[in-house]
N, C-alpha and C positions, 0 to 999 in steps of 0.2 A: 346205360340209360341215355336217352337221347336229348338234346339240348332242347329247349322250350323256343321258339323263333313265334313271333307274329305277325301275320300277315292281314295288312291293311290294304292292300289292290289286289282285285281277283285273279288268277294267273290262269295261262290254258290248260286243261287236265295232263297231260304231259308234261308239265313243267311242277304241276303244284304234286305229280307223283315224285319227281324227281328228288324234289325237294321233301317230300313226308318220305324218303325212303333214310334220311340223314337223320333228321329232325322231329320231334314233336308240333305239329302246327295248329296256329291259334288263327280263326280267322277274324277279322273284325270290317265294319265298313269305315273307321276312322280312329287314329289316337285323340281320344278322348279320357281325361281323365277325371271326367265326371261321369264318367261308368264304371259303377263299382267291380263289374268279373274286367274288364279292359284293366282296371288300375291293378287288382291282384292279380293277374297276367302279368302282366307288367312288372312286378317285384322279382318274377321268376323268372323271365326272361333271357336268353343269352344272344339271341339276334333279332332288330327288325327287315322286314323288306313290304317296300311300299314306293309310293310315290307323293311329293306333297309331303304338308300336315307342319306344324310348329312343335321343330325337334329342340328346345333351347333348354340351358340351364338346368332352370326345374324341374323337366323332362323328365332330362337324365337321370338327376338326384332320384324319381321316382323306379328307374332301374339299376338297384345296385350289384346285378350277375352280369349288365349287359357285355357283351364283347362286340358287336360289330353291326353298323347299322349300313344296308346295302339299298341303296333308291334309284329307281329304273328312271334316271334322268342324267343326264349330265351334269348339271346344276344343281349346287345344294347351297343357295343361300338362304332355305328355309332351316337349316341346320349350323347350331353352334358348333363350331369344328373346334375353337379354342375348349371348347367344354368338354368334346370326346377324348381330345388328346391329352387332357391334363387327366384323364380317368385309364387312357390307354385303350381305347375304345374305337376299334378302326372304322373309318368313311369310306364305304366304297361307289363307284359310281359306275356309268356305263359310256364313255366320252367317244367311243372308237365308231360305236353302228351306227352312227345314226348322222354321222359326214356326208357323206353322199344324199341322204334325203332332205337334210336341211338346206344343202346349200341349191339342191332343185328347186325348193320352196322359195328360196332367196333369188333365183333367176327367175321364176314365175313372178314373185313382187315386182321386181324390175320390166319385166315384159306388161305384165296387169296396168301398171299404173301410168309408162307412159305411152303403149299405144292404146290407152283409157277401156284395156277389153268390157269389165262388167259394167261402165258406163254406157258406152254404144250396144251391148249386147239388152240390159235393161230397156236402152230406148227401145227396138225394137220387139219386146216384148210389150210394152206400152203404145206399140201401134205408130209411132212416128217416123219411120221409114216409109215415108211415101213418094218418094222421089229421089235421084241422084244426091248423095250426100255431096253434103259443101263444107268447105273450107273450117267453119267451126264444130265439125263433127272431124278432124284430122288430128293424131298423134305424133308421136317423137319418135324419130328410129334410135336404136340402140346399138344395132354395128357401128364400129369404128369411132366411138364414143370412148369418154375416158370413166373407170370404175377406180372410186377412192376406198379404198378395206381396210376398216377401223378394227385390228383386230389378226394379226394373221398366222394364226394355229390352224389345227384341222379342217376345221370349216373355211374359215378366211381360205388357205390355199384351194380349197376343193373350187371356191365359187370363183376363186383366181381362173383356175383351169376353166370351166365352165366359160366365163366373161371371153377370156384371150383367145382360146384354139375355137369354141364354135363361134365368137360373134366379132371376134377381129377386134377387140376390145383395148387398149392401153389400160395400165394395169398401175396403178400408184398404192402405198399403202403406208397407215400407220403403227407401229407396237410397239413394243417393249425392249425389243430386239431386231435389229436388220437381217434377215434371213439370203446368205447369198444364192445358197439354192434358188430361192426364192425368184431372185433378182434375173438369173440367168434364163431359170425356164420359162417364166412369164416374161422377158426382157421388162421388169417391174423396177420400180422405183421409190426407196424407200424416201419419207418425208417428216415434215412435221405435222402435225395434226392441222396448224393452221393453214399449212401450204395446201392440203390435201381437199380442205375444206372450199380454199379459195380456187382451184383445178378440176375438181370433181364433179362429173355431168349426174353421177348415179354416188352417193355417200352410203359405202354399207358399213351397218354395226356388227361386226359379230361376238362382241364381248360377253365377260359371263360380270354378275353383278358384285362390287366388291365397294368397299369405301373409298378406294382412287378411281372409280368408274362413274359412281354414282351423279348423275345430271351432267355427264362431259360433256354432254352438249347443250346447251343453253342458248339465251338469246343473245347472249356474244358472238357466237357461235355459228348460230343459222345468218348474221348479219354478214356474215363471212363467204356463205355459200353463192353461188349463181343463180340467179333468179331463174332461170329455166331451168337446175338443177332439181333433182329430189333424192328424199331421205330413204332408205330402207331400214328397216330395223326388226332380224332376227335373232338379237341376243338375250338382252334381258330389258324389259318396258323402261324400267328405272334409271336407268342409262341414261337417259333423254327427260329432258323437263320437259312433260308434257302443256304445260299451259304455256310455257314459250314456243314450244310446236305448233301450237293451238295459232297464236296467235301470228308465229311467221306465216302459216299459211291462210290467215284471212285476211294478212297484211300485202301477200303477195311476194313475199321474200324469197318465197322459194316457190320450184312447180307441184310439186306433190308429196305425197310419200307413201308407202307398201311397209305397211308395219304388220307383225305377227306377234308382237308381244307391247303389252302397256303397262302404265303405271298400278292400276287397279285389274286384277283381274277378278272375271269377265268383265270387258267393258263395262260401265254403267249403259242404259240405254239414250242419259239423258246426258252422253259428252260430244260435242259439238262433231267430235271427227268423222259420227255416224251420217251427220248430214253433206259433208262437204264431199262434190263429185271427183276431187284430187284428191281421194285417198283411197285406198285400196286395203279395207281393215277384216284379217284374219282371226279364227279363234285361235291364236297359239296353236298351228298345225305344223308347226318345222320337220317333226318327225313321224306326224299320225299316217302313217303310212300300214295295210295289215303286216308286210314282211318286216319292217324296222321296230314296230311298235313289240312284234314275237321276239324280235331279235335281244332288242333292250332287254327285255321280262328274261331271255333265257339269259342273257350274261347276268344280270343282277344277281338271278340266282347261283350261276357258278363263284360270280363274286362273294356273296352270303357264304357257301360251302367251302370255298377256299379261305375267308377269314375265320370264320368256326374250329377247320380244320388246321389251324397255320401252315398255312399252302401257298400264301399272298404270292405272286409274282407280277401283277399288276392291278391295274385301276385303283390302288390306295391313295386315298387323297392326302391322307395327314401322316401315312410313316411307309 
């Protein structure tokens, strides 16, 4: 008999065959447990795969066959990991594909914000190009500039490479760990977060969101940075005290910033960052890419089919 799995994001017909050829599939548009067939689904259950949704606790408690929840994201701080693991209930994730498109998306912010493209591109969709542009329509070049990487795993290294060999970039960085690889191929420079901050033409996040992460940068923080510097930020929104952000940049503290992730998502309409023309604000597109976003969905589900099966060889978060 086949395991029961439910599926909460819709996958491509090739993939959701793949996966009904393992498995019993449930499809649903969201976990919700104020839907009576979702919640008794739910008691049967032995895998989810989705993306999103508030996996905590009491979730759980409501799947007592679950084995293995697989989310086509990289990030899962929408998921109690302490709770799966005390159940024995693997996390799987998808962290490997989706490198390379984010850290593209993290040199587009960088590029976006300070040669101000959807700024000037707007003006003249507004008609105001009617003459030689001057001196306060000019941006920032980027070659030969210094890039501070808050962060340097997968993506950190990717947008290393990216920064250093196409744009002649100097290469500083902060983590956990000094990476000599690191150090050599990018002739990169590991620091303190403070020093990094106070050096840094271009500050990128790439963290994922954890209790030692949460608001590392603050208005301590940006008081720290170069006033002609700016912030990127494609890890996770919460990382960053948004209303200290808010406020370095109407204070002038800093030049801008190219964010892809915020504190609230979807932005609200009515947060200040919408209005200001130094910021360059994305919907969370780090990896919406057609090929990355197929890619994601197809691991997830080999992930899913490999913890089912006890096949695990990787992407386990918690064993």
């Amino acid at each position: 008999m086949k395991p029961v799995v439910i599926l909460y994001q819709p996958l491509p017909e090739k993939l959701q065959q793949k996966l009904s050829a393992v498995a019993e599939v449930k499809q649903f548009n969201a976990l919700s447990l104020n839907c009576a067939d979702f919640k008794a689904t739910l008691a049967h259950a032995e895998g989810l795969l989705g993306a999103g949704g508030n996996i905590d606790k009491h979730f759980i408690e409501k799947a007592p066959k679950l084995k293995a929840v697989s989310t086509i994201s990289v990030g899962y701080d929408n998921v109690d990991v302490a709770a799966l693991t005390e159940r024995h209930i693997k996390l799987m994730h998808t962290p490997t594909v989706l490198t390379d498109t984010v850290a593209d998306t993290m040199m587009a912010l960088v590029l976006a914000v300070s040669r101000r493209i959807p700024e000037l591109a707007d003006n003249i969709k507004q008609g105001l190009w009617v003459k030689s542009i001057t001196p306060d329509w000019y941006g920032t070049d980027v070659h030969h500039k210094t890039m501070g990487i808050i962060g340097m795993g997968r993506i950190g290294k990717a947008l290393a490479q990216r920064a250093h060999f196409g744009f002649d970039m100097d290469i500083i960085y902060h983590s956990r760990t000094e990476y000599n690889d690191v150090n050599q191929h990018f002739n990169a420079k590991f620091c303190s977060l403070e020093m990094l901050l106070q050096q840094a033409d271009f500050v990128c996040i790439t963290l994922p969101l954890t209790p030692e992460t949460h608001h590392l940068l603050s208005a301590k923080q940006f008081a720290l940075m170069k006033a002609d510097a700016y912030l990127i930020n494609a890890g996770r929104g919460a990382v960053v005290d948004e209303k200290a952000l808010i406020n370095a940049l109407e204070q002038r503290q800093i030049a801008g910033a190219g964010l892809d992730v915020f504190e609230q998502e979807p932005l609200p309409t009515s947060s200040p960052l919408l209005t200001m023309k130094n910021v360059v604000a994305l919907p969370h597109i780090g990896s919406a890419t057609k090929e990355t976003r197929y890619a994601m969905a197809e691991c997830a589900v080999d992930n899913l089919i490999a913890a089912l099966t006890d096949n695990v060889k990787e992407n386990c978060v918690n064993f």
